[in-house]
N, C-alpha and C positions, 0 to 999 in steps of 0.2 A: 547309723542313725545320727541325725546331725545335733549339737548338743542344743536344747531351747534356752532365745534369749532370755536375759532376765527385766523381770516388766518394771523393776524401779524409774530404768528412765523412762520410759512410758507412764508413770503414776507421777514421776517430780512435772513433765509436762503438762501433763492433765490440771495439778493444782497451781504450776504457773501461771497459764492459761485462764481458768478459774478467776486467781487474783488480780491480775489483769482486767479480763469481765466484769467484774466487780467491783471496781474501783479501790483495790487493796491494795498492799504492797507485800509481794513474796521475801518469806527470809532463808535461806537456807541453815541450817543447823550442819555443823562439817566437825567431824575429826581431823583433826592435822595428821599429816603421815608425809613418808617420804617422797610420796607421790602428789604431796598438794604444796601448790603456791601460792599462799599467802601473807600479807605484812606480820610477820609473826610477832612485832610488838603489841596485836592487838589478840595474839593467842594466852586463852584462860583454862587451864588445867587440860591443855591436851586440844582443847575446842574453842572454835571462832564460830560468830553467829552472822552472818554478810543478808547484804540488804538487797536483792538480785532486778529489782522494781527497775521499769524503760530509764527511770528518774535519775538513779544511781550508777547504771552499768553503761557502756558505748559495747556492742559488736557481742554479744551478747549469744551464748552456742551453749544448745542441751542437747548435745548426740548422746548416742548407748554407751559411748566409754568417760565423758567429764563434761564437766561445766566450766565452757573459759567464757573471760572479760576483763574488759579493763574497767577500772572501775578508780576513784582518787579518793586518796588516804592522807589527810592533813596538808591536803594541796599536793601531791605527789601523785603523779598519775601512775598503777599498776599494774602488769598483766595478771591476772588471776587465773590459776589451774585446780580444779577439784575433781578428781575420779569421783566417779560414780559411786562406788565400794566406798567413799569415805562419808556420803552424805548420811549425816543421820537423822532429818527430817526435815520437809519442806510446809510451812506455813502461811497465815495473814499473819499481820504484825496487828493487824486492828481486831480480827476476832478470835485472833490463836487456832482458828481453823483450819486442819491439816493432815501429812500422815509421816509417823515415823518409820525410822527403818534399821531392822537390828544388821551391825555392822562387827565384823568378825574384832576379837579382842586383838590388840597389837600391843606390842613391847616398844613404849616410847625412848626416845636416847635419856639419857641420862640429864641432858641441857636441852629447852626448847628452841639455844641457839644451834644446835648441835646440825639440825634440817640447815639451816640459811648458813652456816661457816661449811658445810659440805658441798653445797652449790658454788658456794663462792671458792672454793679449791678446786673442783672440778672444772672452772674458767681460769683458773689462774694460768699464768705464762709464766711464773720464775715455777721454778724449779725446787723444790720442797730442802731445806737443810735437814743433814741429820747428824746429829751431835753426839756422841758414845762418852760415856764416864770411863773415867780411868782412875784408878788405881794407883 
């Protein structure tokens, strides 16, 4: 039996769409996790709130597994990645009308730098030192 998709990205489409029609502007509501990329100086207690509207975003993708874009942060232009699994509600930003989504608990690092210094290791080309105490 094949496992059934799950209908959030089919519900965050539906309320995009929507605000779109409407003349709204969609926001997404996002858990940060290790799986999302965002300007993480603009991340508040674990969660960033992004503004997904034709207005704000360039190139602009809601498949079944993320919502990427680029999108500019203080004149800086960014690629944006958010899994699905991390979105935890899509809305209007003018009538708060929308729908949430309960999203499994996660064990954040210990520093919100903790995401963006691990990315940033994982492209690194020197070579990591490792220093030993002695005695």
């Amino acid at each position: 039996m094949k496992t059934p998709l799950s209908t959030t990205p089919y519900l965050i489409r539906a309320i995009y769409d929507w605000c779109c029609d409407t003349s709204q502007t969609p926001y997404v509501s996002v858990r940060v996790s290790e799986w999302t990329t965002v300007p993480i100086e603009h991340v508040q207690a674990g969660e960033i709130v992004l503004n997904i509207g034709t207005g704000a975003t360039k190139d602009l993708r809601i498949d079944n597994e993320a919502i990427t874009f680029s999108a500019r942060f203080d004149s800086v232009s960014r690629e944006i990645h958010i899994a699905i699994s991390d979105v935890k509600g899509i809305f209007s930003r003018e009538s708060g009308q929308g729908l949430g989504f309960s999203v499994d608990e996660l064990v954040m690092p210990d520093s919100p730098n903790k995401i963006e210094k691990d990315r940033e290791d994982q492209f690194s080309n020197t070579p990591k030192q490792r220093l030993k105490i002695v005695k």
